[in-house]
C-alpha positions as CSV (number, residue, x, y, z in Angstrom):
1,X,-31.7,-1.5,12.7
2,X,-32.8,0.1,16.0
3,X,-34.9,3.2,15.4
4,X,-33.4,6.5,16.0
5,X,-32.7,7.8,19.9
6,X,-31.3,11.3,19.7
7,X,-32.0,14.7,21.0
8,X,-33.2,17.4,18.7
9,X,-30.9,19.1,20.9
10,X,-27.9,17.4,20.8
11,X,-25.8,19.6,18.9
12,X,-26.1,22.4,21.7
13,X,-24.2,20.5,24.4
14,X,-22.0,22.7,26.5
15,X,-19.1,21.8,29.0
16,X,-19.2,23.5,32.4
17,X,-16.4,25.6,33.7
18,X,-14.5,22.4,34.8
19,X,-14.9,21.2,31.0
20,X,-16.8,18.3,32.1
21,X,-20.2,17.0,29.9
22,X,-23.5,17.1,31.2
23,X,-24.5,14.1,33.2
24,X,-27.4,13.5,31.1
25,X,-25.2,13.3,27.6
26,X,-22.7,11.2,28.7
27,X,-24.6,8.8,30.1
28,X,-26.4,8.5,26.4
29,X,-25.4,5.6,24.6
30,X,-26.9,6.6,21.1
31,X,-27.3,4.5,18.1
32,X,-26.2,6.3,14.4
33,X,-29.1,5.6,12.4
34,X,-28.1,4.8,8.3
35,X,-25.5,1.9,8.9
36,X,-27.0,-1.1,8.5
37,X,-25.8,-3.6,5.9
38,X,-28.2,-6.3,6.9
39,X,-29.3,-8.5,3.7
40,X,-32.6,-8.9,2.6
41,X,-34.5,-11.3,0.7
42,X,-31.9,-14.0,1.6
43,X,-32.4,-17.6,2.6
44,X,-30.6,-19.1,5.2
45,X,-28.8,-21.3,2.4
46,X,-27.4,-18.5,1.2
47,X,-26.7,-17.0,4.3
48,X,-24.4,-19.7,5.4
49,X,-22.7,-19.4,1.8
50,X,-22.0,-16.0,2.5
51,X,-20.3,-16.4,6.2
52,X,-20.3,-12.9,6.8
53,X,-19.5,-11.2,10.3
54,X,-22.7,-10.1,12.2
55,X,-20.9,-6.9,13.5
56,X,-22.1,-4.0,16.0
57,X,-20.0,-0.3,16.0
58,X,-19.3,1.5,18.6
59,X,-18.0,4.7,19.4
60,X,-16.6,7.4,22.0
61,X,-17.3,11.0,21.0
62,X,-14.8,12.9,22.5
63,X,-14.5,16.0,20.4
64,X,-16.1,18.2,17.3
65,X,-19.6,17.6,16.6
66,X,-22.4,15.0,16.3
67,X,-21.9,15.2,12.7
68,X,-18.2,14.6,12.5
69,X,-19.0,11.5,15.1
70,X,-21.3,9.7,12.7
71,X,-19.2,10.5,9.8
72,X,-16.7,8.5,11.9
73,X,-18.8,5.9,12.5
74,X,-20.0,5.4,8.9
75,X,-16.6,5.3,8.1
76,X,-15.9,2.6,10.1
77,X,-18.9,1.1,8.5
78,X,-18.0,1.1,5.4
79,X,-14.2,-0.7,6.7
80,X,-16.4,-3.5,8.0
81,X,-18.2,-3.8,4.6
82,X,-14.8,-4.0,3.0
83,X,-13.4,-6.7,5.2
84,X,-16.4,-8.8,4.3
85,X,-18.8,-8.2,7.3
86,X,-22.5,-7.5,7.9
87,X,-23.1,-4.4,9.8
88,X,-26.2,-4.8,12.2
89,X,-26.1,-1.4,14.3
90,X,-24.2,1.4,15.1
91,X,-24.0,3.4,18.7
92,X,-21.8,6.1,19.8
93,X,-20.9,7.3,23.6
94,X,-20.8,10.8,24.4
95,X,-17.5,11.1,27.0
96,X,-14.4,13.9,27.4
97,X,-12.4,10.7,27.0
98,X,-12.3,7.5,26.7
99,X,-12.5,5.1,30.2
100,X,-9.6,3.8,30.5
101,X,-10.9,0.3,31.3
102,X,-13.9,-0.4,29.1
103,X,-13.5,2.4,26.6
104,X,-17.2,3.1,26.8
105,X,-17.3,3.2,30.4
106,X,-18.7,0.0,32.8
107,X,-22.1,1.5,33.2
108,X,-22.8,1.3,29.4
109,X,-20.8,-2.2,28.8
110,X,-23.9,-3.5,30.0
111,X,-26.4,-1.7,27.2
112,X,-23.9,-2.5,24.3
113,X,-24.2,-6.3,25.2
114,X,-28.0,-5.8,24.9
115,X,-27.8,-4.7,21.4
116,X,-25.0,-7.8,20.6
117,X,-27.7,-10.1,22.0
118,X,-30.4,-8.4,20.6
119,X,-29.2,-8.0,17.2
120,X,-27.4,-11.8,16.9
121,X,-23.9,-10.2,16.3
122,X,-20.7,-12.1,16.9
123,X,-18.1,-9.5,16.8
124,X,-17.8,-5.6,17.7
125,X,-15.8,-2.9,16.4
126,X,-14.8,-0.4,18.4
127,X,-14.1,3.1,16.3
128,X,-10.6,3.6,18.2
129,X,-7.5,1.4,19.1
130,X,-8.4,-0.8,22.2
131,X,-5.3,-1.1,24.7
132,X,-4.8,-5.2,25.8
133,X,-6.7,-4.6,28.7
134,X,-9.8,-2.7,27.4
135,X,-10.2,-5.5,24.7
136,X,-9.7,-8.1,27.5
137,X,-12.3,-6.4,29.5
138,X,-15.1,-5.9,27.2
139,X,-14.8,-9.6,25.8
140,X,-14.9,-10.6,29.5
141,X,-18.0,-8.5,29.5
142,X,-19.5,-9.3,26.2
143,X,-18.8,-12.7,25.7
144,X,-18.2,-12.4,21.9
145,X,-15.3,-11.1,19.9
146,X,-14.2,-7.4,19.8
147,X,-12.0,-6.1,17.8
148,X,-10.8,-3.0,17.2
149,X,-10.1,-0.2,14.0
150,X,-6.4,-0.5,13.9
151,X,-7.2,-4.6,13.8
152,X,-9.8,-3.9,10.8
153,X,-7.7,-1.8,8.8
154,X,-4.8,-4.4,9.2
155,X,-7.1,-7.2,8.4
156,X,-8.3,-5.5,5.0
157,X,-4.9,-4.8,4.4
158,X,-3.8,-8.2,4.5
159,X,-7.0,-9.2,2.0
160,X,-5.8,-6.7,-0.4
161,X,-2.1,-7.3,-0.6
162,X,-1.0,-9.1,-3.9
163,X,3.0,-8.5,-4.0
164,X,5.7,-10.1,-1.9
165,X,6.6,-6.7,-0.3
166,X,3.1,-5.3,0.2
167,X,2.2,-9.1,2.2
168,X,5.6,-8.5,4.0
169,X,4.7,-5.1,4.7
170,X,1.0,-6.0,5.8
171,X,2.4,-9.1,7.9
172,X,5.0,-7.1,9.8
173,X,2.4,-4.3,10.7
174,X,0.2,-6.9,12.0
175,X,2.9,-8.9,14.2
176,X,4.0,-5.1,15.3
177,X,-0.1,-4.3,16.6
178,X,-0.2,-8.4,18.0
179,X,2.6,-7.6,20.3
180,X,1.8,-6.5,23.3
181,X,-1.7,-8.3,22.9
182,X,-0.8,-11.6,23.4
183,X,-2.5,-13.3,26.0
184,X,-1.7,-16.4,28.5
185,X,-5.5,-16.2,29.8
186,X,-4.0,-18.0,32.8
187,X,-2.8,-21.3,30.8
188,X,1.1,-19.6,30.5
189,X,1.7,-21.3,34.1
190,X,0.7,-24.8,33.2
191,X,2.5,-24.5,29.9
192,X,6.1,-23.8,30.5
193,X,8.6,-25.8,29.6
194,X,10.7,-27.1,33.0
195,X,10.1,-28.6,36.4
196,X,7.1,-31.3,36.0
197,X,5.6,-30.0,33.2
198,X,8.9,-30.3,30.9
199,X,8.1,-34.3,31.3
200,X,10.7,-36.6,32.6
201,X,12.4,-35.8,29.3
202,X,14.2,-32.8,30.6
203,X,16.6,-34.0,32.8
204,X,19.1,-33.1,35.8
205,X,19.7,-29.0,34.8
206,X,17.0,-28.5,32.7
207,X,14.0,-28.5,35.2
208,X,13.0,-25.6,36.4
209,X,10.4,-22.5,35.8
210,X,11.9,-22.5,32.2
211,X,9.4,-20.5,29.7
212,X,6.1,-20.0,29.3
213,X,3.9,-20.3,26.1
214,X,3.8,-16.7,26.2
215,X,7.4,-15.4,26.4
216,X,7.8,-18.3,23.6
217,X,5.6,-16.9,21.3
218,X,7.0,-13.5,22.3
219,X,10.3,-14.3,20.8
220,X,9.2,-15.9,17.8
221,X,7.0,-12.7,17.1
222,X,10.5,-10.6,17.5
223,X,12.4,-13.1,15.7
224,X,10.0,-13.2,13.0
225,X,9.9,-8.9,12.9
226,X,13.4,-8.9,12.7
227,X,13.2,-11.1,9.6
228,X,10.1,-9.2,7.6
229,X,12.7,-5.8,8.4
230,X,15.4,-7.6,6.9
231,X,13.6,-8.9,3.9
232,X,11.4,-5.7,3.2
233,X,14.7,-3.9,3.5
234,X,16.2,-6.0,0.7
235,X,13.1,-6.0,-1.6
236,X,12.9,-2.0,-1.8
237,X,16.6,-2.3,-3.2
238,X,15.3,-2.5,-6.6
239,X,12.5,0.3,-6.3
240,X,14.8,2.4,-4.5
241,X,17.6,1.8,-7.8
242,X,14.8,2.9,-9.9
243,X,14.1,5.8,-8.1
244,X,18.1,6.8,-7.9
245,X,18.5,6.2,-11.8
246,X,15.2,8.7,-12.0
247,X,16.7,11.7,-10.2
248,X,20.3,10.4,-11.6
249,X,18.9,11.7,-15.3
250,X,17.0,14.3,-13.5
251,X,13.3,12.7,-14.4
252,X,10.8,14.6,-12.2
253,X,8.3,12.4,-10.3
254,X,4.9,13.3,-9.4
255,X,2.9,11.4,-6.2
256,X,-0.7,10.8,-6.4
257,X,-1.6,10.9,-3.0
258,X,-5.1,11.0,-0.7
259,X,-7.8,9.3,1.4
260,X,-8.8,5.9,-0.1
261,X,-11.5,5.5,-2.3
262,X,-10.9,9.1,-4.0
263,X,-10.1,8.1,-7.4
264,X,-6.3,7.8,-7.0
265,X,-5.7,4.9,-9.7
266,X,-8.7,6.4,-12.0
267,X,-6.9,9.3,-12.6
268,X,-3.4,7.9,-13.0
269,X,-5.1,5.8,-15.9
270,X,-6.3,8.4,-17.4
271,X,-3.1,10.9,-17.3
272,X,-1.1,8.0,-18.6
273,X,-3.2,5.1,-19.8
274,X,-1.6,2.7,-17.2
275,X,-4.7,0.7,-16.8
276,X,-4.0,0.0,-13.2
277,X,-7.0,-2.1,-11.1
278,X,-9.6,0.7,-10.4
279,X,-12.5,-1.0,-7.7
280,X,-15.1,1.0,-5.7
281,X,-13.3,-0.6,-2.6
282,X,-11.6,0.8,0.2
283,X,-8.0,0.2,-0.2
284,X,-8.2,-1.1,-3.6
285,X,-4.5,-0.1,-4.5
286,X,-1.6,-0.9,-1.8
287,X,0.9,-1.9,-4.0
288,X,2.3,1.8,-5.8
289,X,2.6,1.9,-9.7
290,X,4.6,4.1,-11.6
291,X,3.9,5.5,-15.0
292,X,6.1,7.8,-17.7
293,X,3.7,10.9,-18.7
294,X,5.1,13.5,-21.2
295,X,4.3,17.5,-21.3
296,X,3.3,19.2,-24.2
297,X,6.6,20.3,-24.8
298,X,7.7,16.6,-24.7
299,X,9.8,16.5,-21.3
300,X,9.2,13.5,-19.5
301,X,8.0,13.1,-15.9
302,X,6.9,9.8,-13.6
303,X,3.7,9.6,-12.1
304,X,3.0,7.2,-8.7
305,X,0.0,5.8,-7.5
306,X,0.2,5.0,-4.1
307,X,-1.7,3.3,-1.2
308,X,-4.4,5.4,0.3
309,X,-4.8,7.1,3.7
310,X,-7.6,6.9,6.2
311,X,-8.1,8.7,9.5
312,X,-6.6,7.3,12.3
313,X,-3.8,5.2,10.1
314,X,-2.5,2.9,11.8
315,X,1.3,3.3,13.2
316,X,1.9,0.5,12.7
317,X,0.8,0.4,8.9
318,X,2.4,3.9,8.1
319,X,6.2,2.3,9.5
320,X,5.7,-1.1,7.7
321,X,4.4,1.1,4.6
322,X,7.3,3.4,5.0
323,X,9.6,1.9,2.4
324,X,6.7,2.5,0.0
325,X,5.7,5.7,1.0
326,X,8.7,7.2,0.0
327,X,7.3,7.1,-3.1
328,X,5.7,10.5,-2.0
329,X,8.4,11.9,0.4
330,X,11.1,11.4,-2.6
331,X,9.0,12.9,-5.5
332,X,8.8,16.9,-6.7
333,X,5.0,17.3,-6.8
334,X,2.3,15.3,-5.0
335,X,-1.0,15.8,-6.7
336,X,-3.8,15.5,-3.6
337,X,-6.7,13.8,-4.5
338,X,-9.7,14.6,-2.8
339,X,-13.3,12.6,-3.3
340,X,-15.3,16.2,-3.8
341,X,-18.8,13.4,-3.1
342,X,-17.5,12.5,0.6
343,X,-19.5,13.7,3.0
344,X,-16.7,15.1,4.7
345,X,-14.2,16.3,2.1
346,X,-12.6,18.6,4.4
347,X,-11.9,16.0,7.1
348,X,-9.9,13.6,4.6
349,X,-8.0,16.7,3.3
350,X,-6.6,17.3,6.9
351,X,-6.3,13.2,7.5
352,X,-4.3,12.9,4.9
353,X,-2.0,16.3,5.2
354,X,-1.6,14.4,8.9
355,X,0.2,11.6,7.4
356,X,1.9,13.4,5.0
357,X,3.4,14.9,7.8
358,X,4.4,11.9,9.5
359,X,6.6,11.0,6.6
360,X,8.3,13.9,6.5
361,X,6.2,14.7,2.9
362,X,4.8,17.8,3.9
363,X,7.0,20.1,2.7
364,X,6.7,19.1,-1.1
365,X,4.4,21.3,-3.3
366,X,1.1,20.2,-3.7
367,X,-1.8,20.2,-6.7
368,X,-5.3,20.1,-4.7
369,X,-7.6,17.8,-7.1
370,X,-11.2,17.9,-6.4
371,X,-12.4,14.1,-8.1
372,X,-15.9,12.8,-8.6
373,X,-17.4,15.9,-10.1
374,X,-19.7,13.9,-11.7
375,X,-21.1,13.0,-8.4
376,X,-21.8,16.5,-6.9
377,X,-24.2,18.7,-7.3
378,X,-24.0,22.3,-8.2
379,X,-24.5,23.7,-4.5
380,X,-21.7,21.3,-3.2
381,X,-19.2,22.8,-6.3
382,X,-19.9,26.5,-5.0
383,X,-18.8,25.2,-1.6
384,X,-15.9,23.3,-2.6
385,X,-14.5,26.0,-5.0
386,X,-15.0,28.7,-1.9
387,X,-13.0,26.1,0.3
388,X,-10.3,25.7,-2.4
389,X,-10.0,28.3,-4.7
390,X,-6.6,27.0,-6.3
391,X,-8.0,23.4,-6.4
392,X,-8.3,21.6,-10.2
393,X,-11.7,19.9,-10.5
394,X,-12.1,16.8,-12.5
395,X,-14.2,14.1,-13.2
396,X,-11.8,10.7,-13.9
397,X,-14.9,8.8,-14.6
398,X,-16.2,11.5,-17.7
399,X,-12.4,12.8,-18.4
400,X,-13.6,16.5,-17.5
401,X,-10.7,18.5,-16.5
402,X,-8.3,16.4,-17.3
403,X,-6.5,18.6,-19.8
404,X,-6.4,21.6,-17.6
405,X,-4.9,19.3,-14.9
406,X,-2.1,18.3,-17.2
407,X,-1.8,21.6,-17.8
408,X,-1.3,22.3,-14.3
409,X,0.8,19.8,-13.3
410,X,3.2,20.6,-16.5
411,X,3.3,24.6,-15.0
412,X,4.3,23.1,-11.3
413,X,6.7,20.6,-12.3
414,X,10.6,21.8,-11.5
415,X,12.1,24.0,-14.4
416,X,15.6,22.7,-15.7
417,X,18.2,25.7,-14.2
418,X,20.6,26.2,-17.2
419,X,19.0,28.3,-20.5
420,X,21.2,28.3,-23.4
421,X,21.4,28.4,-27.2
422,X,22.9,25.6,-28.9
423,X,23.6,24.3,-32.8
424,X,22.9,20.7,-32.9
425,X,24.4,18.6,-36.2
426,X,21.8,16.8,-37.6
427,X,23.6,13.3,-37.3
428,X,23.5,13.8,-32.8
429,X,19.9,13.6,-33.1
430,X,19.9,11.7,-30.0
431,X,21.0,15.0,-28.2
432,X,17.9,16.8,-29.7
433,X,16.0,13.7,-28.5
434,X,17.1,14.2,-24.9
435,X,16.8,18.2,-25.0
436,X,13.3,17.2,-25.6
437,X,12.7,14.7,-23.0
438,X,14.9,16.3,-19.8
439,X,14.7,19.7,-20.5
440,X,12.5,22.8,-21.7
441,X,12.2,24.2,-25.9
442,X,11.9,27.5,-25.8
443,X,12.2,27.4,-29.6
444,X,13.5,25.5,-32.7
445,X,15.1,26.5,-36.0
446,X,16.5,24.4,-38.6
447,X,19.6,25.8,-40.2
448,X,22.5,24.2,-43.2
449,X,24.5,23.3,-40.1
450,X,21.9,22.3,-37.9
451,X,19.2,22.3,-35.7
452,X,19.3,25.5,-33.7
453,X,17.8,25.1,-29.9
454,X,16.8,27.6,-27.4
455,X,16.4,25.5,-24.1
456,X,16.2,25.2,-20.5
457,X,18.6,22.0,-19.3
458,X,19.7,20.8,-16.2
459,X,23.3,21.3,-15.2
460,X,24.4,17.4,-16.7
461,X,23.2,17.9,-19.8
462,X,24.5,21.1,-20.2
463,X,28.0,20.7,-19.6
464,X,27.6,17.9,-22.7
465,X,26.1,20.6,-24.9
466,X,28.8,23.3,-24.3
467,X,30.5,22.4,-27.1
468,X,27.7,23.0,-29.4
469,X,27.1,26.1,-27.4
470,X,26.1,29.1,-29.4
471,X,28.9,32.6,-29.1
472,X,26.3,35.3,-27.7
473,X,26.6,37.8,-30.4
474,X,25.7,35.1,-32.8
475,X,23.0,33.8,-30.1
């Protein structure tokens, strides 16, 4: 990788009273030093074996500091490294926004082609979404393939997907962002279906300008959208029944949400044993799995894993994903997971409470987990616990503080409204059985007649108890 080209002083840049950069720092294309995947040791063999995309990053920074621009940028490394592509170098642009045209701006199109050449890459990643014409104008520029986040994230997606719906889903998202990209590259003229080029097949009333290639492949994208709706639509029948019969015998569901990669599907197995696919990947888990966990006082609960969130998610991805998501937006608690080892802990936390929002999830009470505690060091757990005072730390690699978050989660978890005092006959042990699952023991006694229970219940199961209903002065 390139050696380093910053200014010790680069944090200290100012905007003028027109809140316009310095000259000098935007016309700084810098490279982020650290992102290099380049293989060693490897012959060229194995090198064609592998087939891996020669990449190069770039990146506008716009806003915040260097810090959070890098962080960015190794982010979007780390995307490239899931999709299955070598990254070669890494530079950012400092602008207020970015150029409308060539997103870095045309006098630095120039220097970014230097490093492509320089480096042998095939492909760059731009660390935004690229409009059609930006991406038309720096492969025009480039001469090799450029792509941009929203396309990587989709594509990772799409390697990751394993169910019907989550392919569906993924597929749908990816027609919705290929839209408005398709290109005719001036061929859509010589390709349409009437006058001359229609053949001598067409016939008296069908020549004409007729359609091109393009407005063809238009309308089959549409057509095809249309169908994924219809389908994904009908496939979240049965999840959705599930969900209903949940909240039908009032069964409280709990949401593990977060950025990817925190430990999401780690700590569900260890809550409940579910022994869901857990890979240091990014995006590991898309399809959501849900798990019965029990409180100490035996009431029941769900718990849902579901896909993870990244900055800048895709709109496209959170629509398509929508169906799923409601996973979170329908449940009572959402238990946050945060990866306490990230560089940038805080930024995911506000990522992912930005999404949240977006589905309409934001107003359902929340259980801050700090994960990975095994990975951080002292210093960094003084820092995090000043951050997030209320916050449950836990390691779901070691198991440490896993109890206190049950504990936690059992204290949060809605209370059933009714209390009452009821004699049980011994042969309705199924109602005792269902006191214990849906509701709250506040206490048990065994009598000749009985099994006498003080509980909370919720208002169904009550009204079948009232018969068994204790008088008050006996109570």
């Amino acid at each position: 990788m390139t050696e380093t080209n910053m200014n010790p002083e680069f944090d200290d840049l100012f905007t003028d009273d027109n809140g316009e950069l310095e000259l000098a720092e935007r016309n700084a294309l810098r490279r982020v030093a650290g992102l290099s995947t380049e293989l060693t040791e490897i012959t060229e063999v194995e090198y064609r074996q592998l087939r891996l995309e020669r990449v190069v990053l770039v990146g506008v920074w716009t806003e915040g500091t260097l810090e959070d621009a890098e962080n960015s940028l190794a982010e979007l490394a780390a995307l490239a490294e899931t999709a299955g592509s070598q990254v070669l170098d890494g530079l950012v642009q400092r602008r207020s926004r970015p150029d409308p045209s060539t997103f870095i701006g045309r006098g630095k199109v120039g220097e970014l082609r230097d490093a492509v050449v320089t480096s042998g890459a095939d492909t760059v990643i731009a660390d935004g979404e690229l409009s059609p014409s930006q991406l038309r104008s720096l492969e025009q520029e480039i001469k090799v393939k450029v792509i941009d986040r929203t396309a990587l994230i989709l594509d990772i997606f799409a390697q990751h997907a394993k169910s019907r719906e989550g392919k569906a889903q993924v597929e749908l998202a990816q027609l919705q962002y290929l839209m408005p990209r398709l290109r005719g590259w001036g061929e859509a003229l010589s390709r349409q279906a009437g006058g001359s080029a229609g053949g001598s097949g067409g016939g008296v009333g069908l020549r004409g300008p007729g359609e091109t290639k393009l407005e063809t492949d238009r309308r089959r994208i549409r057509t095809k959208i249309a169908r994924l709706r219809r389908e994904i639509a009908q496939m979240s029948t049965a999840r959705d029944t599930k969900r209903h019969n949940r909240h039908r015998h009032l069964v409280p569901s709990v949401a593990i949400a977060g950025y990817t990669n925190a430990g999401k599907s780690s700590l569900l197995n260890r809550l409940t044993g579910a022994g869901v696919l857990v890979e240091d990947a990014l995006f590991a888990t898309l399809d959501p799995t849900t798990r019965r966990a029990q409180t100490s006082d035996g009431r029941h609960y769900t718990l849902s894993d579901t896909v993870g969130f990244v900055r800048h998610l895709p709109h496209q991805l959170v629509e398509a994903f929508r169906s799923t998501l409601e996973e979170v937006t329908a449940s009572d608690l959402i238990v946050h997971v945060i990866d306490g080892s990230h560089p940038d802990p805080q930024g995911q936390v506000k990522a992912v409470r930005e999404v949240l929002g977006d589905i309409g999830a934001d107003e359902v009470r929340e259980i801050l987990v700090v994960n990975k505690m095994d990975a951080i060091d002292a210093d960094m757990v003084l820092e995090l616990r000043a951050e997030w005072p209320d916050a449950v730390f836990v390691s779901a690699h070691s198991g440490a503080g896993i109890d206190k978050l049950r504990l936690v989660i059992e204290q949060e978890l809605p209370q059933p409204a009714v209390e009452m005092r009821v004699v049980v006959p011994y042969i309705r042990g199924d109602l005792v059985s269902r006191i214990r699952q849906r509701g709250e023991v506040l206490s048990t006694e065994h009598r000749g007649d009985g099994t006498v229970l003080h509980a909370r219940v919720d208002e169904a199961l009550a009204a079948e108890l009232r018969p068994f209903e204790m008088a008050a002065e006996t109570a």
